[in-house]
C-alpha positions as CSV (number, residue, x, y, z in Angstrom):
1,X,12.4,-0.3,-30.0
2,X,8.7,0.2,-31.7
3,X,5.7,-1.3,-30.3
4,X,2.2,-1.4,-30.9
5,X,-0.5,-0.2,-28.4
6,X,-4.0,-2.3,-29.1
7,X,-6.7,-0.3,-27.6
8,X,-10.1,-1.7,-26.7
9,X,-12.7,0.3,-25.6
10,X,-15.2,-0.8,-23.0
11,X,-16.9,-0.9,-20.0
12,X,-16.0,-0.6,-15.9
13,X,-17.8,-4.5,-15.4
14,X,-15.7,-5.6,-18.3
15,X,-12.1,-3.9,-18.0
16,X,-10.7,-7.3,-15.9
17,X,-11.5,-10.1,-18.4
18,X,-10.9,-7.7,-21.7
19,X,-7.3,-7.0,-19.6
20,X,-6.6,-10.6,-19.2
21,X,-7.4,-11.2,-22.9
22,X,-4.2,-9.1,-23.4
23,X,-2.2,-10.6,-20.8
24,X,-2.9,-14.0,-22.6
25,X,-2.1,-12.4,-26.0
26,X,1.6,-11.6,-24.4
27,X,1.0,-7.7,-24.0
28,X,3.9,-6.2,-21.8
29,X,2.0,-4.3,-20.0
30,X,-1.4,-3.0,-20.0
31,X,-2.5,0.2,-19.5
32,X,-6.5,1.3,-18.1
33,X,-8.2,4.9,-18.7
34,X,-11.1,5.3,-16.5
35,X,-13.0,8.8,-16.6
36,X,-14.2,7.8,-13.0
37,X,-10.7,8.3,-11.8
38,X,-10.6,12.2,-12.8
39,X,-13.4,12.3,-10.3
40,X,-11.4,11.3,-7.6
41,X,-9.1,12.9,-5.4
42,X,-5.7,10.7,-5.1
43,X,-3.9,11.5,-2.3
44,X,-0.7,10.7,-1.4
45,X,1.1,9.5,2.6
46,X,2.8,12.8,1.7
47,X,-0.1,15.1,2.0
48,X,0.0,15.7,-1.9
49,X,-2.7,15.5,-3.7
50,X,-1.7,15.3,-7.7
51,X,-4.5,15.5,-10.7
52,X,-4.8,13.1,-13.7
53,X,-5.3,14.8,-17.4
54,X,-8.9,14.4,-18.4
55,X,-7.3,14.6,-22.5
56,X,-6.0,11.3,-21.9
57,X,-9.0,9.3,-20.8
58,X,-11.9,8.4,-23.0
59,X,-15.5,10.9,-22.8
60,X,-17.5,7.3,-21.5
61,X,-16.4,4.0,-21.6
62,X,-12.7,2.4,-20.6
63,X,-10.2,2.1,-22.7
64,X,-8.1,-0.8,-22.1
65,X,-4.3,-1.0,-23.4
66,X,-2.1,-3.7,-24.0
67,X,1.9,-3.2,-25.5
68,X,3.0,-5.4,-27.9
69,X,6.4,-5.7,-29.9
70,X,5.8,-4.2,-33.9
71,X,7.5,-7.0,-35.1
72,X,6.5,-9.9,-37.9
73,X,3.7,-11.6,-35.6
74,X,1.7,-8.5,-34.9
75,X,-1.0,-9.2,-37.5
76,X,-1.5,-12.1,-35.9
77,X,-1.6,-10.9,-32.5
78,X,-4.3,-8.8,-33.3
79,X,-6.5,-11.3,-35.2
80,X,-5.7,-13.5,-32.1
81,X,-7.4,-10.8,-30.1
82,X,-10.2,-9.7,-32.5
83,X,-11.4,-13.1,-32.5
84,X,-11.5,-13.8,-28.6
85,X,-12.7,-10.1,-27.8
86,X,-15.6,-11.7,-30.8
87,X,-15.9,-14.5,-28.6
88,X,-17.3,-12.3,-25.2
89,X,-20.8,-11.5,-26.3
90,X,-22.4,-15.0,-25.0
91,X,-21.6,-13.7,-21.4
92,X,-23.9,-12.1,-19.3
93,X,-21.8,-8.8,-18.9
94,X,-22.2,-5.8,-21.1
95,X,-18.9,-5.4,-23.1
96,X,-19.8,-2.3,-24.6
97,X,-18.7,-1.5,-28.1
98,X,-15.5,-3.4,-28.0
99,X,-13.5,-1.6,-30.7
100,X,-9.9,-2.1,-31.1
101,X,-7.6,0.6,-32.4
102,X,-4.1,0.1,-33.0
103,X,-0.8,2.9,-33.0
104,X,2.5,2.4,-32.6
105,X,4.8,4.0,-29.9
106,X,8.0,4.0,-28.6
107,X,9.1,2.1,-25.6
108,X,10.1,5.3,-23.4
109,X,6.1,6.1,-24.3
110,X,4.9,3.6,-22.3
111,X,7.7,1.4,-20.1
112,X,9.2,4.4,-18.3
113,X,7.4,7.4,-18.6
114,X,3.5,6.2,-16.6
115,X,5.6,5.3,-13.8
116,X,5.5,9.2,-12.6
117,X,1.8,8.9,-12.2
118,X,1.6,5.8,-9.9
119,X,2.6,7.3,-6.1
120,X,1.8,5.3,-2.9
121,X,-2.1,5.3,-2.1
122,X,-3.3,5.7,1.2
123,X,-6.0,3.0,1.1
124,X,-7.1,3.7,4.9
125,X,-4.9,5.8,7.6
126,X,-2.9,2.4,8.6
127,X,-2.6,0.8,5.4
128,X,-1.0,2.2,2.1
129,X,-0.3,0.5,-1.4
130,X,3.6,1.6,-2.7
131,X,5.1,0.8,-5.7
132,X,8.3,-0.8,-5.7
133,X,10.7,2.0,-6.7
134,X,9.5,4.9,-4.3
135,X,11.4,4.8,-1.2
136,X,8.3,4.9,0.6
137,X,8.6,5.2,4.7
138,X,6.0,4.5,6.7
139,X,3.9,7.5,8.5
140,X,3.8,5.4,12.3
141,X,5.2,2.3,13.4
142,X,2.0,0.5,13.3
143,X,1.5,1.1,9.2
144,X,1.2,-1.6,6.7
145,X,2.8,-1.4,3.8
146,X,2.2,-3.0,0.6
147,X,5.0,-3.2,-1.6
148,X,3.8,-3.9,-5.5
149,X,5.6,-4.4,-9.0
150,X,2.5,-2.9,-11.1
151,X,4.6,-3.2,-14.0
152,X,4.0,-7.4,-14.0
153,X,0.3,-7.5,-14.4
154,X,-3.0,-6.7,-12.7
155,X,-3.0,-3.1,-12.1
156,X,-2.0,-0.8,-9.3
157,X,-4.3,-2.0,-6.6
158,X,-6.1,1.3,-6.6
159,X,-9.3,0.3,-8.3
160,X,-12.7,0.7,-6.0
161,X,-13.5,-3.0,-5.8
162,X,-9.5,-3.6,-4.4
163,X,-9.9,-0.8,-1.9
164,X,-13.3,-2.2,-0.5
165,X,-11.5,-5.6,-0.2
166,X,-8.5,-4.5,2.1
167,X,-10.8,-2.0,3.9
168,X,-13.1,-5.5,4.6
169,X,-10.2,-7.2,5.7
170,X,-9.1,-5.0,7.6
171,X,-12.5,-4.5,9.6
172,X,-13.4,-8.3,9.9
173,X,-10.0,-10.2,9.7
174,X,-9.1,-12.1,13.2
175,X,-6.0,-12.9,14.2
176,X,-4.7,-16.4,13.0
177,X,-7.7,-16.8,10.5
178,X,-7.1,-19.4,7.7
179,X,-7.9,-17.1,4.6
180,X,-8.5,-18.0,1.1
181,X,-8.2,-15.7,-1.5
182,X,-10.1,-16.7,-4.6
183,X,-8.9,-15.4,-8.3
184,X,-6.1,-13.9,-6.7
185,X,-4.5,-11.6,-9.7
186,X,-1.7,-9.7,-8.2
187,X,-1.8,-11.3,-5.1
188,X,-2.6,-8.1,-3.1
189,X,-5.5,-9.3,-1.3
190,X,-3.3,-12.4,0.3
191,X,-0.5,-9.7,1.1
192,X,-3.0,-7.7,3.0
193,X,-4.5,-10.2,4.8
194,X,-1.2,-11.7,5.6
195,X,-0.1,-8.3,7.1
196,X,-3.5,-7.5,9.1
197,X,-2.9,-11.4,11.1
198,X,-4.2,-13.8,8.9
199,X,-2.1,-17.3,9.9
200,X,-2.8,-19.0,6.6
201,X,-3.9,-18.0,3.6
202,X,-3.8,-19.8,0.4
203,X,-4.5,-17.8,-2.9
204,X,-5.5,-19.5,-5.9
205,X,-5.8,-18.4,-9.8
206,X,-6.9,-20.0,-12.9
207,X,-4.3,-18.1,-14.8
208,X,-0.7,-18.9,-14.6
209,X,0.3,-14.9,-15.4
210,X,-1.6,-14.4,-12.3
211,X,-0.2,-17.0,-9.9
212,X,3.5,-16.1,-11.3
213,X,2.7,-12.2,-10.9
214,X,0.9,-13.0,-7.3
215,X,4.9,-15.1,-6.2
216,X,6.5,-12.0,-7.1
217,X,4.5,-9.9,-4.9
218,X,4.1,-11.8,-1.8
219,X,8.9,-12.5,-2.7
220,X,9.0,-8.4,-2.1
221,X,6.5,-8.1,0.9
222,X,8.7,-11.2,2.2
223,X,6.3,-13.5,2.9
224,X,6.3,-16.3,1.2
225,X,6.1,-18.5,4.6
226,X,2.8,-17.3,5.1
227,X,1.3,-17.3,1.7
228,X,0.7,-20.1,-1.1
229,X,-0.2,-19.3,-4.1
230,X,-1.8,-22.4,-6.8
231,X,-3.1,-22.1,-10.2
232,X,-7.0,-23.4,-9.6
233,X,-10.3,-23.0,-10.9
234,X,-12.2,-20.7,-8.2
235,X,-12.9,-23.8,-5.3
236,X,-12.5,-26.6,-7.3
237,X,-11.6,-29.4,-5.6
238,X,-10.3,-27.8,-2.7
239,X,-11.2,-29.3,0.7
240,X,-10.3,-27.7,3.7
241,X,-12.1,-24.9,5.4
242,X,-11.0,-21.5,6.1
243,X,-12.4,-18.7,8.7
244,X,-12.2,-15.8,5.6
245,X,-12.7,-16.6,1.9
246,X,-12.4,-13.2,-0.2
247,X,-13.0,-13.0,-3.8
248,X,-12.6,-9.9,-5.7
249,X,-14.1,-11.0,-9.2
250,X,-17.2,-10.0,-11.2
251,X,-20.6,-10.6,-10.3
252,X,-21.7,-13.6,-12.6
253,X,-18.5,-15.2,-10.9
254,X,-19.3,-14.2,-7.8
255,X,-23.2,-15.6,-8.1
256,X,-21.4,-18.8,-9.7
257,X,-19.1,-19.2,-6.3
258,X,-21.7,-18.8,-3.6
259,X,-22.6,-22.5,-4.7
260,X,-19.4,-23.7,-3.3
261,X,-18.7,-21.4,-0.3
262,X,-20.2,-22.8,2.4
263,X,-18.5,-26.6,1.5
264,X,-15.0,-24.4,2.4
265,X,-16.0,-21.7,4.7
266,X,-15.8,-22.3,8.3
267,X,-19.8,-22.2,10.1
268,X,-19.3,-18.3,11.0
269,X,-17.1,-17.9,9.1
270,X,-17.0,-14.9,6.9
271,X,-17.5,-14.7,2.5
272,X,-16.1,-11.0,1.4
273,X,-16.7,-10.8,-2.1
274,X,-16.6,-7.7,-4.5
275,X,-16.0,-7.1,-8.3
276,X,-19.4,-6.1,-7.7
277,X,-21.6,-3.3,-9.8
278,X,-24.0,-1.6,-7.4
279,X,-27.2,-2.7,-9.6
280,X,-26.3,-6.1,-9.6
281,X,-26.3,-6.4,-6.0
282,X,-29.7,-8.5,-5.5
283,X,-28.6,-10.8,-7.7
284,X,-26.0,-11.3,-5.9
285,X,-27.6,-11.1,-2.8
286,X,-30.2,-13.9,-3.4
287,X,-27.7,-16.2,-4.7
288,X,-26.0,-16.0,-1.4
289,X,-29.0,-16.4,0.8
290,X,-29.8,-19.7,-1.7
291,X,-26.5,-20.7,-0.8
292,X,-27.1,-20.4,2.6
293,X,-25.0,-17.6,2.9
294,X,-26.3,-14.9,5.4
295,X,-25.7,-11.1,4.4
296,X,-24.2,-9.1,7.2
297,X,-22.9,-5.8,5.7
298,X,-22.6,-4.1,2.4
299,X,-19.4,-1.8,1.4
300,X,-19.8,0.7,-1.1
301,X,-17.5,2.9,-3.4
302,X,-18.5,4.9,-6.4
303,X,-20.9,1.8,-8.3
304,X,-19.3,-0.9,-6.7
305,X,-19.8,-2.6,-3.7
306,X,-18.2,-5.7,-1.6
307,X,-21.0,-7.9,-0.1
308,X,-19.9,-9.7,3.5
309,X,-21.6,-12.6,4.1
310,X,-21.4,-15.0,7.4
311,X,-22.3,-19.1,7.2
312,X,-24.8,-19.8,9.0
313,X,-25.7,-23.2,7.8
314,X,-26.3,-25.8,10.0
């Protein structure tokens, strides 16, 4: 079968929404090229260590790619994504220069072949990320596993902002907390904090391709008694409390959240949010302290960072 690979080239701050763009235009799977990532070193549990192909990633800039069938309805698919990738430049993110580049492949190109690349990621020494078809076992008794189907939607769970999320968790998560996890995606955030203790947690997501890619998730870590998962607009009109509330979402989000926070969270109770570009940080910052939010530590990774914040309103 032919398909058509729409490529849009833009920027780290931008590569969630201009991915959900494609989702919502019915790609089958999208695809990001980060140069940042030759940078790193991935390791494996194994002790391996394997390298990425710097001719494959863009010279600056992300490219983003989405898979859609060459069939009768792709002119249309690409005007319907021309016109709401047009549509971006009234936010306050940079979007870079947003051009779109189309080519057509076949299906072993893209559906099969990537899945050589994706290994288990160590994301700390007790907690790893595995895809669903390596028979990964776990280093000591104590590990936690997180089994994902990156093939749905949302990635692989290996971007910076992710990894500063679960290592968050994993530092400030109490036993029994009642988490929420806001703009959930894949659902990986809920699955980790389900595994490190969390009693409750409820994840919510404005996009149904999220919320039906976050059920799947949570099916194969086998915990769908712990976890529920709701299509909702950020906190919107949610009222109960929680001890945790984690967002992994962009900054202009994140600024529009901290509003909200302290009618949910618990007083002490803790605000981990990330999605978060280094030099936006006092933005970010002051719009928690407005909030009434108090900033108690600051995680960083390459240019992002997760910002943990405690309520301390009276």
């Amino acid at each position: 079968m032919q398909w058509a690979e729409i490529c849009i080239h833009t920027t780290q701050e931008a590569v969630e929404i201009v991915s959900n763009i494609l989702h919502e235009a019915g790609s089958g799977g999208v695809v990001i090229e980060d140069p940042k990532d030759l940078v790193n070193l991935w390791n494996t549990p194994y002790g391996e260590i394997y390298d990425l192909n710097p001719d494959d990633y863009p010279e600056t800039g992300v490219d983003v790619k989405g898979y859609f069938p060459a069939d009768e309805e792709l002119d249309k698919t690409i005007e319907s994504i021309k016109r709401m990738i047009g549509q971006l430049s009234d936010r306050n993110i940079d979007f870079g220069s947003k051009t779109i580049e189309v080519r057509n492949v076949d299906e072993e190109d893209w559906a099969t072949s990537w899945k050589q690349y994706y290994k288990p990621i160590s994301v700390t020494d007790n907690i790893t990320i595995a895809p669903i078809w390596e028979n990964y076992e776990r280093k000591h008794k104590d590990e936690i596993v997180i089994e994902l189907d990156p093939g749905m939607a949302f990635g692989t769970g290996t971007h910076q902002t992710t990894t500063l999320c679960i290592k968050a968790l994993a530092k400030f998560i109490k036993p029994d907390d009642h988490v929420i996890d806001v703009g959930t995606g894949s659902g990986i955030l809920s699955i980790a904090a389900a595994k490190l203790g969390a009693g409750r947690v409820l994840a919510y997501d404005v996009d149904p391709v999220a919320v039906s890619s976050a059920k799947e998730n949570i099916k194969l870590n086998h915990l769908q008694s712990n976890i529920t998962v709701e299509n909702n607009n950020l906190l919107d009109h949610i009222d109960e409390t929680a001890d945790l509330i984690i967002g992994n979402l962009l900054a202009p989000i994140v600024i529009q959240l901290a509003n909200d926070v302290p009618r949910v969270l618990k007083k002490n109770g803790l605000f981990i949010s990330s999605g978060i570009i280094k030099s936006q940080q006092k933005l970010v910052e002051e719009a928690l302290l407005k909030s009434g939010l108090a900033v108690e530590e600051v995680m960083q990774q390459d240019d992002w960072i997760a910002v943990i914040a405690r309520n301390v309103e009276e």
